[in-house]
VOPAGU-2260 file (C-alpha; in pm, 1 decimal, decimal comma):
REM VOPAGU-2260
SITE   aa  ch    i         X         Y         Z
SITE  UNK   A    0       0,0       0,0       0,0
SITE  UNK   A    1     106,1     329,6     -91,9
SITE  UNK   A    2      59,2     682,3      21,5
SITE  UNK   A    3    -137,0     752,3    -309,6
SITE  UNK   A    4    -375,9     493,8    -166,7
SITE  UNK   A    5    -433,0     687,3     136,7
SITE  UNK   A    6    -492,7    1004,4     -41,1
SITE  UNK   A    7    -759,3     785,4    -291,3
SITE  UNK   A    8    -901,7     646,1      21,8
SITE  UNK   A    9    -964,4     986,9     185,1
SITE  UNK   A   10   -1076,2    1127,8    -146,4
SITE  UNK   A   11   -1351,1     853,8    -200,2
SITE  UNK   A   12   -1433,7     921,2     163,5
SITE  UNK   A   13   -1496,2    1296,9      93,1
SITE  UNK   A   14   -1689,2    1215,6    -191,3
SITE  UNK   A   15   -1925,6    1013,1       4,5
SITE  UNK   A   16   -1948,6    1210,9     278,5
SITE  UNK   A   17   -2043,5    1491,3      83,1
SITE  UNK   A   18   -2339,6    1349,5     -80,9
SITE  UNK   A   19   -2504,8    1423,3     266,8
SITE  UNK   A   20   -2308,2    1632,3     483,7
SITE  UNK   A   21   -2281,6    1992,2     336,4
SITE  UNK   A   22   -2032,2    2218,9     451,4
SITE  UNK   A   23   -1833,1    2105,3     821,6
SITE  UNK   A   24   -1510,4    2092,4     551,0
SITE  UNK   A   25   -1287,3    2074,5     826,5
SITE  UNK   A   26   -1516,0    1837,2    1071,6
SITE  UNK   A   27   -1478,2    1609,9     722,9
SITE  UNK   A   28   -1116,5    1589,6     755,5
SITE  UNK   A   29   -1048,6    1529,5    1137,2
SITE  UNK   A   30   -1275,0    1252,8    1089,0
SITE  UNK   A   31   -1052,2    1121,5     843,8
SITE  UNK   A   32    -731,5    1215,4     969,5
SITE  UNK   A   33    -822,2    1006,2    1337,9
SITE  UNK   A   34    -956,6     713,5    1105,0
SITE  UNK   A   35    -640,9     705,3     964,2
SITE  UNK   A   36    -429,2     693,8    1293,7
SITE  UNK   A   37    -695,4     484,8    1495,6
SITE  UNK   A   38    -765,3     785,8    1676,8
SITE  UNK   A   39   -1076,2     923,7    1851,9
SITE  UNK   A   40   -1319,3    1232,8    1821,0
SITE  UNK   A   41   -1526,5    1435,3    2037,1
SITE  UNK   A   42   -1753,4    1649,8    1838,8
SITE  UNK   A   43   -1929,6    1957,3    2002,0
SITE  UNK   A   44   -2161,2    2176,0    1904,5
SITE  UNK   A   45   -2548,9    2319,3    1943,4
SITE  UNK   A   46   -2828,5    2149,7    1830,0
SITE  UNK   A   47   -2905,8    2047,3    1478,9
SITE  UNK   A   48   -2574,5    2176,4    1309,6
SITE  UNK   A   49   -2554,5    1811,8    1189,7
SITE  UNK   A   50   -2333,1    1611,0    1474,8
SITE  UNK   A   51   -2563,6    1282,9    1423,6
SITE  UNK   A   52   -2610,9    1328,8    1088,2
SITE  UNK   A   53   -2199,3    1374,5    1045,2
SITE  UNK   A   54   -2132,6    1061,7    1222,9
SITE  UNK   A   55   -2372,9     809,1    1054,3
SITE  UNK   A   56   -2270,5     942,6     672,5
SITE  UNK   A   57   -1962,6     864,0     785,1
SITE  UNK   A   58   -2039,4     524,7     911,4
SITE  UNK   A   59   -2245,7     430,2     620,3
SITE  UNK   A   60   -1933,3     468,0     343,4
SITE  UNK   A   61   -1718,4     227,6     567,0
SITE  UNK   A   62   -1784,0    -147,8     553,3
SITE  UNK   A   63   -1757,5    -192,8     969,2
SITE  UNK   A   64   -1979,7    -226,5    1205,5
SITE  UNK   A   65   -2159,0      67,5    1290,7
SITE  UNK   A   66   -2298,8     100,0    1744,0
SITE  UNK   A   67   -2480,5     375,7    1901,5
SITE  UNK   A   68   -2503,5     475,8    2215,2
SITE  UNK   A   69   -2771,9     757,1    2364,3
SITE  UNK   A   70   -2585,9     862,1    2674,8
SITE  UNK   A   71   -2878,1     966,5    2915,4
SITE  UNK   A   72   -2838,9    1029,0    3329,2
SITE  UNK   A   73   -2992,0     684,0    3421,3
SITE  UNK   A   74   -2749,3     477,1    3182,0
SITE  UNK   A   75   -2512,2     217,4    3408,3
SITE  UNK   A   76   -2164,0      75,3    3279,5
SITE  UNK   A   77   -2302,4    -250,8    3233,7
SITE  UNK   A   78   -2546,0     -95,0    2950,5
SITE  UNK   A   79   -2255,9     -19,5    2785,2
SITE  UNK   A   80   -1979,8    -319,1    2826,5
SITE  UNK   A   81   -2246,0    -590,3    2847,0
SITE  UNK   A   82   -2257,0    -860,6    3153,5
SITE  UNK   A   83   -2222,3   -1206,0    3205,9
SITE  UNK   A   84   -2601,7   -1377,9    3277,0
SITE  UNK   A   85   -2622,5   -1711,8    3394,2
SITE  UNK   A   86   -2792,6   -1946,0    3138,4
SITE  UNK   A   87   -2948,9   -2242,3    3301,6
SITE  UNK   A   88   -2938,0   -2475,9    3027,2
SITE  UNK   A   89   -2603,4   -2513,7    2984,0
SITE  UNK   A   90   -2532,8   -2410,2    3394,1
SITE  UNK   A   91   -2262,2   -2153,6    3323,9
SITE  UNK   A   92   -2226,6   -1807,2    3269,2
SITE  UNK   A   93   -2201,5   -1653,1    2896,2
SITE  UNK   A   94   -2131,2   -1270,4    2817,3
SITE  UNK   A   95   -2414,5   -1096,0    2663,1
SITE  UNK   A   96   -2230,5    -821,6    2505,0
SITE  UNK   A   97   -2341,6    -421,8    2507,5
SITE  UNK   A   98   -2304,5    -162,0    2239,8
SITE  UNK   A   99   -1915,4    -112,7    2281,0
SITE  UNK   A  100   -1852,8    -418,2    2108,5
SITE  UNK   A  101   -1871,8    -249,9    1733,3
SITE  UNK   A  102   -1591,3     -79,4    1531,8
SITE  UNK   A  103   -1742,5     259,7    1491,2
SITE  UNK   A  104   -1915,1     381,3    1796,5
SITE  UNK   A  105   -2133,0     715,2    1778,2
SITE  UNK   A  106   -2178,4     772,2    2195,6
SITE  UNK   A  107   -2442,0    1029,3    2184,3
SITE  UNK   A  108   -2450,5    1309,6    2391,2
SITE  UNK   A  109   -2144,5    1173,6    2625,4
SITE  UNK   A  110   -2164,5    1442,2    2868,0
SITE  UNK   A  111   -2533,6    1339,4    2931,2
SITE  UNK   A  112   -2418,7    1023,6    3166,9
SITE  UNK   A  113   -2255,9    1038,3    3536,2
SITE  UNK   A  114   -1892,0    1011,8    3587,4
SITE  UNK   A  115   -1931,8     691,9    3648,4
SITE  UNK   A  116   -2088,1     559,9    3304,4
SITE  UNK   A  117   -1835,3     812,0    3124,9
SITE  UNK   A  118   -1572,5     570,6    3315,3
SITE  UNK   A  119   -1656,4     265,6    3146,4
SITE  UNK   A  120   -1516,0     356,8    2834,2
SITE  UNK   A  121   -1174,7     487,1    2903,7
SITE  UNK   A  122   -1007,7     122,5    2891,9
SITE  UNK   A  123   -1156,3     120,8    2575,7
SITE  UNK   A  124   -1090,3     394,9    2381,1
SITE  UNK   A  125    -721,2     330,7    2548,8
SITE  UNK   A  126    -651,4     -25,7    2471,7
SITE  UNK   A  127    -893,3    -130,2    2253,9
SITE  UNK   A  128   -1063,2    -373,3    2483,5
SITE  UNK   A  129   -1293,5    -376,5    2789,0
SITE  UNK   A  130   -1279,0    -570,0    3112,5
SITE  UNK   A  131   -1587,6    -744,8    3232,9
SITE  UNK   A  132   -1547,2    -940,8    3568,5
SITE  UNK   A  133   -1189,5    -997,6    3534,7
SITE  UNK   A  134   -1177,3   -1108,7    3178,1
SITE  UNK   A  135   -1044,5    -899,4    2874,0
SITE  UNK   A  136   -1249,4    -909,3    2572,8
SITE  UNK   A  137   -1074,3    -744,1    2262,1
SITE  UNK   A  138   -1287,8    -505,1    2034,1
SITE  UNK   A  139   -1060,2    -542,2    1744,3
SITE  UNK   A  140    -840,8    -301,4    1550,4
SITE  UNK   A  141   -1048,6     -80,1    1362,1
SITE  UNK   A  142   -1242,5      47,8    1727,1
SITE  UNK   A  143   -1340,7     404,7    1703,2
SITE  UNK   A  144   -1509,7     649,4    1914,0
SITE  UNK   A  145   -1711,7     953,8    1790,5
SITE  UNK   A  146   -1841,2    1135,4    2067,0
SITE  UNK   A  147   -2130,8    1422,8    2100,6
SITE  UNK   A  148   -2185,9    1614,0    2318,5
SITE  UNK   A  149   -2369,8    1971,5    2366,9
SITE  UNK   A  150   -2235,0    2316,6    2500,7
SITE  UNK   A  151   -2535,2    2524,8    2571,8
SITE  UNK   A  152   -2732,8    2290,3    2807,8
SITE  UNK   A  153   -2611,0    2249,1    3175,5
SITE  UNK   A  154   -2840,2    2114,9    3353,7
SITE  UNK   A  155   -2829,9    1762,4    3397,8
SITE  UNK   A  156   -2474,0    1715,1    3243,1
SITE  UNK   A  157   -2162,2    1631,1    3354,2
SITE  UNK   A  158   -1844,1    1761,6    3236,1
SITE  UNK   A  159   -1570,3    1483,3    3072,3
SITE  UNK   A  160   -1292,5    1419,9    3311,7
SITE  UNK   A  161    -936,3    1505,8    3202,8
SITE  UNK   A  162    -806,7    1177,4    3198,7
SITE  UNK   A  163   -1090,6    1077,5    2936,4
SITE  UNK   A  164   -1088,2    1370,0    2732,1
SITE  UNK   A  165    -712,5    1350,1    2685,4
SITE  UNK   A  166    -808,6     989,1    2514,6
SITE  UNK   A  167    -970,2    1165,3    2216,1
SITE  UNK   A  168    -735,3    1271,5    1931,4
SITE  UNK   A  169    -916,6    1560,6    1852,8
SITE  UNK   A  170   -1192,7    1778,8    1985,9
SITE  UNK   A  171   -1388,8    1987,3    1697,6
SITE  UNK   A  172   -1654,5    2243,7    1734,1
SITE  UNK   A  173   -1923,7    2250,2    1421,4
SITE  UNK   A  174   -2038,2    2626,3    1408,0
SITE  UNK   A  175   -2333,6    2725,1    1208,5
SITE  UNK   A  176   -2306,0    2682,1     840,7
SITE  UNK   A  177   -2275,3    2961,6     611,4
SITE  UNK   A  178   -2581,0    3168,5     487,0
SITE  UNK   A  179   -2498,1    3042,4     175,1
SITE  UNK   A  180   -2497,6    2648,4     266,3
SITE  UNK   A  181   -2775,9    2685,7     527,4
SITE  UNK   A  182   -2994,4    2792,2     156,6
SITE  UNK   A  183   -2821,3    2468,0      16,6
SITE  UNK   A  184   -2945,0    2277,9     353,1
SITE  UNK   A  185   -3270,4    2399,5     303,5
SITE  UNK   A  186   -3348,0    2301,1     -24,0
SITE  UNK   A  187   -3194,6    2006,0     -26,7
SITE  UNK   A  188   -3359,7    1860,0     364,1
SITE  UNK   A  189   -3655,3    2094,7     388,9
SITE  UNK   A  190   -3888,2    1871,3     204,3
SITE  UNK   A  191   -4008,7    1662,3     448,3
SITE  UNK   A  192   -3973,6    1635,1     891,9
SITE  UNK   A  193   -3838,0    1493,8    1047,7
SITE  UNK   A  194   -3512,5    1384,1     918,1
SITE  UNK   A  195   -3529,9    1002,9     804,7
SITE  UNK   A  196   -3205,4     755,8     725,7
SITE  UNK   A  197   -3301,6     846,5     347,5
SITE  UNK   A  198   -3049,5    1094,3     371,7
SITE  UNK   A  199   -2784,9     838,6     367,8
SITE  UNK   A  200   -2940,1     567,8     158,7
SITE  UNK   A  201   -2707,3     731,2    -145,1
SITE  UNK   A  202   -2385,8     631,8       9,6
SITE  UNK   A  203   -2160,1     357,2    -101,0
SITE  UNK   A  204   -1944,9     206,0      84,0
SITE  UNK   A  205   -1611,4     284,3     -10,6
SITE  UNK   A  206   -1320,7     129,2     263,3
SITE  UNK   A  207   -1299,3    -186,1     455,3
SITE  UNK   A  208   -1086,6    -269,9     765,7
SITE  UNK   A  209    -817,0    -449,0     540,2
SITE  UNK   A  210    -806,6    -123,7     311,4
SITE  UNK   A  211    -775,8      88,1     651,0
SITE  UNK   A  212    -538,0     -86,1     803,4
SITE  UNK   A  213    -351,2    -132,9     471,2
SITE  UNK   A  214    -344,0     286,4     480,2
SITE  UNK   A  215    -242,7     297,9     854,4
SITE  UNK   A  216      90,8     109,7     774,7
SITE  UNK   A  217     175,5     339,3     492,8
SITE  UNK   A  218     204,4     643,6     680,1
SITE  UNK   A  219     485,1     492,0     790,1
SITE  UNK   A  220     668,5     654,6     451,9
SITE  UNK   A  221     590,4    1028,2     558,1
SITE  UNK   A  222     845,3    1207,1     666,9
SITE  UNK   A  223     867,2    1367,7    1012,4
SITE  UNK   A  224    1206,7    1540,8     994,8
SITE  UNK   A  225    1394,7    1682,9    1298,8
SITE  UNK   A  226    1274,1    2046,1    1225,8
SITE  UNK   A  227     918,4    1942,6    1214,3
SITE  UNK   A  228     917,7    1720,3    1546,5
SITE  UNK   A  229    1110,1    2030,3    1740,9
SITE  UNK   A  230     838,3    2236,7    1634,2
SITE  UNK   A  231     549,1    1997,1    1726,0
SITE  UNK   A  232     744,0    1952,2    2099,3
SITE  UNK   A  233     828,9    2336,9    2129,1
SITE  UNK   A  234     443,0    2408,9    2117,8
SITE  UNK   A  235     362,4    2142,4    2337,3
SITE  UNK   A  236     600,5    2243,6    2605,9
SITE  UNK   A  237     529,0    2615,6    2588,3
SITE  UNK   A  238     149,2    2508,8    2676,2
SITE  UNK   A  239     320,9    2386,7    3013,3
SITE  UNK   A  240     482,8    2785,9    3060,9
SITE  UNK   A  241     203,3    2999,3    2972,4
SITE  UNK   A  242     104,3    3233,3    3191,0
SITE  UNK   A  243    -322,3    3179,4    3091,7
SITE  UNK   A  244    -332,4    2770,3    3190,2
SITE  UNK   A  245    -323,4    2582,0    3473,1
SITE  UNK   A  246    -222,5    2273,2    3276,7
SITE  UNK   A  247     -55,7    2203,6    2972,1
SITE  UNK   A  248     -37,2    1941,1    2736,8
SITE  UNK   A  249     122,5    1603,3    2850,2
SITE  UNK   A  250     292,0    1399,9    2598,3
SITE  UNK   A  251      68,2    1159,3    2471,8
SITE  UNK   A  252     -49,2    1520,5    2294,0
SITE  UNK   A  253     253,2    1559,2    2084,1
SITE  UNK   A  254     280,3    1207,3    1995,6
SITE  UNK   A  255     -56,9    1241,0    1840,1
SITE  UNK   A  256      24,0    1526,8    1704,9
SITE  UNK   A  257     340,8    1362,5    1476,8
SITE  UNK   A  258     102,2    1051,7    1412,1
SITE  UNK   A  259    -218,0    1328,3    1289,1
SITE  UNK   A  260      -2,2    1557,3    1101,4
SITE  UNK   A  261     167,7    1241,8     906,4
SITE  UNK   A  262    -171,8    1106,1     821,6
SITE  UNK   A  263    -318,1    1445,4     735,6
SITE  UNK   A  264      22,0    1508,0     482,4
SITE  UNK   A  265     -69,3    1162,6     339,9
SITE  UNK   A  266    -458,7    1273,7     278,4
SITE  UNK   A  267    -320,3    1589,2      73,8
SITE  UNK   A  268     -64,5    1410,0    -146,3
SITE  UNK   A  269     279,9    1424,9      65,5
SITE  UNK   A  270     483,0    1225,9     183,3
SITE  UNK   A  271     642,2    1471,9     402,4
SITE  UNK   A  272     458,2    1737,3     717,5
SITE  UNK   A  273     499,5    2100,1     676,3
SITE  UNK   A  274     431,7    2328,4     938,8
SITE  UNK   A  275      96,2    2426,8     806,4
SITE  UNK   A  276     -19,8    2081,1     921,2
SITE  UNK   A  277      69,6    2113,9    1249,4
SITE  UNK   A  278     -93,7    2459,2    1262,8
SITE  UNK   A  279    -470,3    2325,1    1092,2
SITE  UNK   A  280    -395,2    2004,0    1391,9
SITE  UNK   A  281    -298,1    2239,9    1678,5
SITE  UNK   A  282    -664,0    2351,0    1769,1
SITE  UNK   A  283    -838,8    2022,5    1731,8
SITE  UNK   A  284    -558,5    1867,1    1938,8
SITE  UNK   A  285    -482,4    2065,9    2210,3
SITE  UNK   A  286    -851,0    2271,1    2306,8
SITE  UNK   A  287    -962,3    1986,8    2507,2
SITE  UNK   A  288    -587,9    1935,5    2692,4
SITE  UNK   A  289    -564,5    2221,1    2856,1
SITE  UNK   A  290    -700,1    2389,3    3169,1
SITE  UNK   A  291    -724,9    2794,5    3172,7
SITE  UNK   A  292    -571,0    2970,0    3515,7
SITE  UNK   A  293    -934,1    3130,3    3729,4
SITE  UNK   A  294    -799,5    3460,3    3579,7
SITE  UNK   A  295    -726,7    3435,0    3216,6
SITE  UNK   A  296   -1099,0    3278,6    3295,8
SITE  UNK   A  297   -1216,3    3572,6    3475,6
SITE  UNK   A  298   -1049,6    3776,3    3150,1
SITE  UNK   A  299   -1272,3    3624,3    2971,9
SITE  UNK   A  300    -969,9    3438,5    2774,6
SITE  UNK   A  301   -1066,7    3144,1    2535,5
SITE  UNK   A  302    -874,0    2810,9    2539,6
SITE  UNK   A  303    -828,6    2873,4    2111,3
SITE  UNK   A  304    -737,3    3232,9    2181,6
SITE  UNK   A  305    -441,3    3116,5    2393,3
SITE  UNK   A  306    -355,9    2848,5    2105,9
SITE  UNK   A  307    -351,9    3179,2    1867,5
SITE  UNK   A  308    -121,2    3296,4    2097,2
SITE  UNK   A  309     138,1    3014,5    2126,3
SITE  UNK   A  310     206,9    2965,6    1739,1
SITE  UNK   A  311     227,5    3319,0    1677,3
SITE  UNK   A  312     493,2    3294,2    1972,0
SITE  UNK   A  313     654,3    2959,2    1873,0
SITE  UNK   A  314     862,6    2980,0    1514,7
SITE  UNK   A  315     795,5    2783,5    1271,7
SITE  UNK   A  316    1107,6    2628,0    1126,8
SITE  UNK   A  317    1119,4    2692,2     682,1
């Protein structure tokens, strides 16, 4: 497999994706990009800008196994993992498996559930397996995670813990559409309410586990030279020293970061990262790793102003 495979692969994607999803260009690509490096995505963003809808056109042009999960306050862990029930014909226990065994899992409105349900999928989205009553049950290589969740409402929610939200590869936030593409949303959904799975049905799928895992292995061949990894390690580290967060970025952030930016040169042709990779990466990667201080908060600072901030500060190496 070569790296023009990986761009075909993402360009069939796009194509597919587009049949349904209009506009959310950039939404597209992080998709891609964290399908590409196994990676996981938490999308945010108000209601009806198009997070479900994003999710299952992207589902429904890949040949695995699409799960859902509707996160909601009453939902326990074992909903999710599964349990093992005792089955009296054969006097032994036998696993009766929950939504988290798939290969592309939509979790719905994440930040709907208590800590405690939110728990149950950080070995997961970590290892690739779960853990049920002492035994490890694998969920397979091409496990990903697409998270929802929604900014506005409060009440009844509960915030993602750091240690999960730093297992997501990226964290996006889907603004309203354009004037111009809400028109094109309008004529081409505002026939009929609500919504039904027609607005898939179009979609071929286009890439299958062996083709996916065929592209993982070739980014292998893009080149991450010396200049390019100081860069990536300079902005992580200066997260750590500025004067508007608490926290910083640990590592696992800037090993992602070399593993997205290689897969997202490989999507546009290259077998080589510029620094204009890093800098489309550096929001999506590092808005949901760090922690404002109470007064850059009290400033009324934003977590992407402060990214601003650090590559206009950090050099980018020519």
């Amino acid at each position: 497999m070569t790296l023009e495979n990986v761009q075909k692969l993402a360009g069939d994607l796009s194509v597919e994706m587009r049949k349904a999803v209009i506009g959310q260009d950039s939404a597209v690509e992080l998709l891609m990009v964290a399908l590409l490096t196994g990676g996981h995505v938490l999308l945010e963003g108000v209601p009806g800008v198009g997070k479900t809808l994003l999710v299952r056109t992207f589902s429904s042009a890949l040949s695995l196994e699409f799960g859902r999960i509707q996160f909601t306050p009453d939902l326990m862990p074992g909903d999710v993992l599964g349990t093992n029930l005792f089955n009296f014909q054969t006097n032994r226990f036998s696993l009766t498996k929950g939504p988290i065994f798939t290969e592309t899992l939509l979790a719905d409105e994440i930040n709907r559930t208590p800590p405690k349900t939110q728990a149950a999928l950080l070995q997961a989205m970590q290892e690739g397996a779960v853990t049920i009553d002492g035994i490890t049950h694998s969920l397979g290589t091409g496990f990903m995670v697409v998270a929802t969740q929604n900014p506005i409402e409060q009440q009844g929610t509960y915030p993602l813990p750091e240690a999960q939200l730093d297992r997501f590869l990226f964290k996006h936030i889907l603004e309203y559409p354009s004037e111009e593409e809400e028109r094109t949303i309008v004529h081409t959904y505002g026939k009929s309410a609500p919504a039904s799975q027609s607005e898939t049905s179009e979609i071929r799928k286009v890439a299958d586990l062996t083709r996916i895992l065929e592209c993982r292995e070739a980014l292998a061949g893009v080149e991450l030279v010396d200049e390019i990894v100081n860069y990536i390690v300079d902005i992580v580290r200066k997260t750590r020293e500025h004067p508007s967060l608490q926290y910083g970025a640990s590592p696992r952030a800037a090993n992602m970061f070399a593993v997205a930016s290689r897969a997202y040169a490989a999507m546009l042709g290259r077998d080589f990262v510029i620094p204009d990779d890093v800098k489309f990466l550096a929001s999506p990667i590092l808005r949901h790793r760090l922690i404002l201080a109470p007064g850059a908060e009290i400033e009324g600072l934003s977590v992407d102003r402060v990214i601003a901030q650090l590559l206009e500060s950090v050099e980018a190496p020519r």
